[in-house]
N, CA, C and O atoms as a GROMACS GRO file, in nm:
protein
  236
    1UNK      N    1   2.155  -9.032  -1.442
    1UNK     CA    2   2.111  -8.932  -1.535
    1UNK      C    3   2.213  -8.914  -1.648
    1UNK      O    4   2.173  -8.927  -1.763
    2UNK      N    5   2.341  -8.885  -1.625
    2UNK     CA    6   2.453  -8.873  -1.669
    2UNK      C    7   2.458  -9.015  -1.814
    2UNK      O    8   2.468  -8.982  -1.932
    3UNK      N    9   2.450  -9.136  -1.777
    3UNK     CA   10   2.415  -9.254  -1.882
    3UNK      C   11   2.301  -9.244  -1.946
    3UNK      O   12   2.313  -9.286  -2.061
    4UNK      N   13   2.196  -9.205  -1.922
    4UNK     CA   14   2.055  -9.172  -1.982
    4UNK      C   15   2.089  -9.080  -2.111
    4UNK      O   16   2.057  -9.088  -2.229
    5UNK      N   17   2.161  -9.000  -2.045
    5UNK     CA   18   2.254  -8.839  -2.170
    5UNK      C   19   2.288  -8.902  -2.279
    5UNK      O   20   2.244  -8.888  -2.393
    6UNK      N   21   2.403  -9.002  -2.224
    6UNK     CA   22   2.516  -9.077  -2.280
    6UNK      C   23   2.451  -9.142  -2.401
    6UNK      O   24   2.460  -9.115  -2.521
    7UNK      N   25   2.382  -9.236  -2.335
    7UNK     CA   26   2.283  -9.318  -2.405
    7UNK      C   27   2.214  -9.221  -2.572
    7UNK      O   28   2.238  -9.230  -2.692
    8UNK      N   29   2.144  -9.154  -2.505
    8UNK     CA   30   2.050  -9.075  -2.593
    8UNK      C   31   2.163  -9.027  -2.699
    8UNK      O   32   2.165  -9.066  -2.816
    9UNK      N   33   2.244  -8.947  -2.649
    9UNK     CA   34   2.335  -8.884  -2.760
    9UNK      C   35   2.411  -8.980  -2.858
    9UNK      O   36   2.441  -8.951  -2.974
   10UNK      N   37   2.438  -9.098  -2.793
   10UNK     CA   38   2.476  -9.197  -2.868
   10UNK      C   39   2.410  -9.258  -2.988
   10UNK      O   40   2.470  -9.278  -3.094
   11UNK      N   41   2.321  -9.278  -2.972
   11UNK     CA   42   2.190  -9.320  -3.061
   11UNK      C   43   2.157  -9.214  -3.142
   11UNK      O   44   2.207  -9.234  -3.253
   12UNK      N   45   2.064  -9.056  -3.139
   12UNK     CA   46   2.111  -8.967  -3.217
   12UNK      C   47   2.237  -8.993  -3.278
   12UNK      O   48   2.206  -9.063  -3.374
   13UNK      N   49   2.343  -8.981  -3.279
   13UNK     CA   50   2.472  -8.985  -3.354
   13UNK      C   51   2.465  -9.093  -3.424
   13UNK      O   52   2.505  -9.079  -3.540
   14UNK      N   53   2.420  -9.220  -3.390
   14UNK     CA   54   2.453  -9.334  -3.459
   14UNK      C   55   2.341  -9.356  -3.605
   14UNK      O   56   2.376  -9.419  -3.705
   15UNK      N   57   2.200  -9.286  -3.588
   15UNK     CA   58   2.105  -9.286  -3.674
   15UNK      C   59   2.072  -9.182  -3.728
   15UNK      O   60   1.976  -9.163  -3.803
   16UNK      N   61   2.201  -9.060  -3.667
   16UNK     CA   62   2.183  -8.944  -3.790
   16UNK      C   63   2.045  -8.860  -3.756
   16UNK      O   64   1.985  -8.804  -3.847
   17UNK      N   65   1.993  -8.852  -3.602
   17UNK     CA   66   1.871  -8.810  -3.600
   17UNK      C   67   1.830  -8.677  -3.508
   17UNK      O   68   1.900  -8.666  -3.407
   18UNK      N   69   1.750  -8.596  -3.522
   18UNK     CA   70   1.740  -8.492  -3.404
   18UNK      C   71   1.690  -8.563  -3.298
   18UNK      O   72   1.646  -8.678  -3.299
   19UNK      N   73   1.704  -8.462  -3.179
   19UNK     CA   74   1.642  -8.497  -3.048
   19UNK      C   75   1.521  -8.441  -3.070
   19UNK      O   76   1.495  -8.332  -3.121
   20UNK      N   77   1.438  -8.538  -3.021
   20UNK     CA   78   1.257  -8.499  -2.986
   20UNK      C   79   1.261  -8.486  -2.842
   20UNK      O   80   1.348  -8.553  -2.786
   21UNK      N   81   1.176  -8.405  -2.763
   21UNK     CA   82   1.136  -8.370  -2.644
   21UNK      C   83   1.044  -8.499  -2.618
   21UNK      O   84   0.961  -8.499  -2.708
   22UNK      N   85   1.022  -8.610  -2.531
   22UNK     CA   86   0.916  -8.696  -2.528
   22UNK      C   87   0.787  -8.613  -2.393
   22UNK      O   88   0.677  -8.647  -2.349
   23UNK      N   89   0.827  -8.561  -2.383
   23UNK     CA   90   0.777  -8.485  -2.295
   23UNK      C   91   0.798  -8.486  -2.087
   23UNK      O   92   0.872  -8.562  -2.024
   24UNK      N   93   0.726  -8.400  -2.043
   24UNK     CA   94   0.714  -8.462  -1.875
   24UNK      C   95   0.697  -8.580  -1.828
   24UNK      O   96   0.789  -8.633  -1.765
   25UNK      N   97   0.572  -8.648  -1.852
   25UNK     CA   98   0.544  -8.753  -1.810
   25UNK      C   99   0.548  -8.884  -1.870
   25UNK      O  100   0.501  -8.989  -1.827
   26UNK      N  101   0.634  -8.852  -2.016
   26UNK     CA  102   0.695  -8.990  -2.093
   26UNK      C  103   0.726  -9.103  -1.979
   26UNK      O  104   0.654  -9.203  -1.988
   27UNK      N  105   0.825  -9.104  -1.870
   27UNK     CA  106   0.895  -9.196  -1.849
   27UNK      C  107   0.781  -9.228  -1.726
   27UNK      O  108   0.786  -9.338  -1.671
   28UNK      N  109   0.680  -9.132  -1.685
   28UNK     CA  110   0.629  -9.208  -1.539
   28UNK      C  111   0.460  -9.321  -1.623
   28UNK      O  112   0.404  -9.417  -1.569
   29UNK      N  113   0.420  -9.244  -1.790
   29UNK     CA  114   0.337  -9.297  -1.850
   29UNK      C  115   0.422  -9.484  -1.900
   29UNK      O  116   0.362  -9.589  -1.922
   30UNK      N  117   0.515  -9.467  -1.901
   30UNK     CA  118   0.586  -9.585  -1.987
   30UNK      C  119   0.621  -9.681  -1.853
   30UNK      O  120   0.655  -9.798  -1.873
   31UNK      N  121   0.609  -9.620  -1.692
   31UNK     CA  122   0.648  -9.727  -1.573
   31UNK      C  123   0.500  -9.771  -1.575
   31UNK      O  124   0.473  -9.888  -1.602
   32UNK      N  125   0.398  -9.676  -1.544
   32UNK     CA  126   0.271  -9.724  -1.547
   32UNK      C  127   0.266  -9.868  -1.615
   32UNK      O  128   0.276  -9.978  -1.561
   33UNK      N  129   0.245  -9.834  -1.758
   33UNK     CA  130   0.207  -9.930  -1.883
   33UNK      C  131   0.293 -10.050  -1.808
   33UNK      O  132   0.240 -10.158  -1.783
   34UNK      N  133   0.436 -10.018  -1.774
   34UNK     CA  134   0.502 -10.181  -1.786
   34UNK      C  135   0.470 -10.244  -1.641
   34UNK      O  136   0.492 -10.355  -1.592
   35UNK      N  137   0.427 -10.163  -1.606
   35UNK     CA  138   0.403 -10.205  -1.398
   35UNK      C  139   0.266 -10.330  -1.454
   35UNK      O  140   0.280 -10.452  -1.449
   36UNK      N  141   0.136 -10.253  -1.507
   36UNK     CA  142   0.049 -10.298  -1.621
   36UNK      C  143   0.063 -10.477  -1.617
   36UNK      O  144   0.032 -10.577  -1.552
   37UNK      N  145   0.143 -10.424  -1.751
   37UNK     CA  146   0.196 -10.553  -1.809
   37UNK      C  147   0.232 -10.654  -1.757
   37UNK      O  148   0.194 -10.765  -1.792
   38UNK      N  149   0.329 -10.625  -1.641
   38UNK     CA  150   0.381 -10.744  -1.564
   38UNK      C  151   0.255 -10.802  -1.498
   38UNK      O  152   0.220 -10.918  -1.518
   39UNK      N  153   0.194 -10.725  -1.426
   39UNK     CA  154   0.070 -10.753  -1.288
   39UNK      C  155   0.020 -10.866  -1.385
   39UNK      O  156   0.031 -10.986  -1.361
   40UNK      N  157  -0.062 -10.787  -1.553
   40UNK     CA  158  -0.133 -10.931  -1.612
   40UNK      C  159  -0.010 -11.020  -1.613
   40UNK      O  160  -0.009 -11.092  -1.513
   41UNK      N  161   0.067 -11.034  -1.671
   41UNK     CA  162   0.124 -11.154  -1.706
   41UNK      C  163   0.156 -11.271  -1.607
   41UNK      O  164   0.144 -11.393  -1.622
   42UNK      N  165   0.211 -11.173  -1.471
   42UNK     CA  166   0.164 -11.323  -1.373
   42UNK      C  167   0.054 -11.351  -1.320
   42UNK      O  168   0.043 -11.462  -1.268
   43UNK      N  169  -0.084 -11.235  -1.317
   43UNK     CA  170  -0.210 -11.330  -1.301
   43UNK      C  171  -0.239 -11.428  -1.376
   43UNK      O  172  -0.302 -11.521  -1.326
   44UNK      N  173  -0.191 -11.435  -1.553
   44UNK     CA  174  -0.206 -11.502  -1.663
   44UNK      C  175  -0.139 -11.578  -1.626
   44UNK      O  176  -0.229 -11.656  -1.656
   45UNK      N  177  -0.027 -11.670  -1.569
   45UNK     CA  178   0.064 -11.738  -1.522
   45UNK      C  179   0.005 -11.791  -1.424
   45UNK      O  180   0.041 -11.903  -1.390
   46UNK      N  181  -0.072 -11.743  -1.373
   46UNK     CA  182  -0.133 -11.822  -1.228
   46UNK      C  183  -0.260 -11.828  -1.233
   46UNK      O  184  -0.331 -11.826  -1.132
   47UNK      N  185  -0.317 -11.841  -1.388
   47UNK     CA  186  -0.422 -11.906  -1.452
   47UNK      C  187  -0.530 -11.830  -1.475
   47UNK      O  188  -0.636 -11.892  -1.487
   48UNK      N  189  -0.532 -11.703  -1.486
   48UNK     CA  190  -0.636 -11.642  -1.472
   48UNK      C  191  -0.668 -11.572  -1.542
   48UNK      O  192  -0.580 -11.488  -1.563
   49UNK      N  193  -0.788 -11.551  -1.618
   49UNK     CA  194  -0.793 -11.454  -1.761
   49UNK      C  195  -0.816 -11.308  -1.708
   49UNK      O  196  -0.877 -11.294  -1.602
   50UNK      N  197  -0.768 -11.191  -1.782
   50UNK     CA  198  -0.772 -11.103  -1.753
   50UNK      C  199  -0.796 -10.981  -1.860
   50UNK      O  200  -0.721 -10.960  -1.956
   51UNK      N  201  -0.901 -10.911  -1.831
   51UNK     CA  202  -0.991 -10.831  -1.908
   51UNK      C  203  -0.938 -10.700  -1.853
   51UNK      O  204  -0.979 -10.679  -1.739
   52UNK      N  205  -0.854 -10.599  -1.906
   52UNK     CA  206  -0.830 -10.497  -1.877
   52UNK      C  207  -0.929 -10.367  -1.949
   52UNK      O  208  -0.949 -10.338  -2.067
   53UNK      N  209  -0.976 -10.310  -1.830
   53UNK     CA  210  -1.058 -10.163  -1.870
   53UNK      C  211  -1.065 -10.076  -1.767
   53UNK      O  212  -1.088 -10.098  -1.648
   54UNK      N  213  -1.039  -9.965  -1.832
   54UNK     CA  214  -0.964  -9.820  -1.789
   54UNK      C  215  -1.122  -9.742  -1.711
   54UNK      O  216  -1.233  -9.720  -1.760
   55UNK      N  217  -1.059  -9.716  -1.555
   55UNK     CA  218  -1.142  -9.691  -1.484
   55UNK      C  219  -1.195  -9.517  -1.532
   55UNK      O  220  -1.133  -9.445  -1.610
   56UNK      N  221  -1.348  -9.476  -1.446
   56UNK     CA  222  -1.378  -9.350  -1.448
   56UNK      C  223  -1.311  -9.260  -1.420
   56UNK      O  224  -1.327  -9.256  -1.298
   57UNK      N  225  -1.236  -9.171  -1.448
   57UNK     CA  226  -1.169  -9.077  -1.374
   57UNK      C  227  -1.276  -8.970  -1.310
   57UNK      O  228  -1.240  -8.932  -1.199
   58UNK      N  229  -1.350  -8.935  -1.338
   58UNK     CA  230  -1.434  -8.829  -1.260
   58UNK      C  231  -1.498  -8.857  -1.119
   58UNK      O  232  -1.565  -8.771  -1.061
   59UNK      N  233  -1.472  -8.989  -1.066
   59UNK     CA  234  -1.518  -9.022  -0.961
   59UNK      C  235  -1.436  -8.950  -0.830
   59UNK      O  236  -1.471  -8.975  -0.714
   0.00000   0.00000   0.00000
């Protein structure tokens, strides 16, 4: 957590910029997406085309 700080404050300082709030679920929306990403890329790797579409939620 402590390097995450580090990190962030570093960058602000270096580009002269405020901190934005990304919100609660920034970082568990951004594991989703890349969890995502990987799954296609090695079905695509192991030959297989892949059509992504976003299920019903009301079920």
């Amino acid at each position: 957590m402590a390097h995450r700080i580090l990190t962030i404050c570093y960058h602000l300082l270096k580009n002269k910029q405020i901190y934005i709030e990304l919100g609660p679920h920034y970082y568990e929306e951004r594991k989703r997406t890349h969890v995502a990403r990987q799954a296609i890329r090695k079905l695509e790797i192991l030959g297989y085309k892949v059509v992504v579409e976003e299920m019903d939620q009301t079920a």
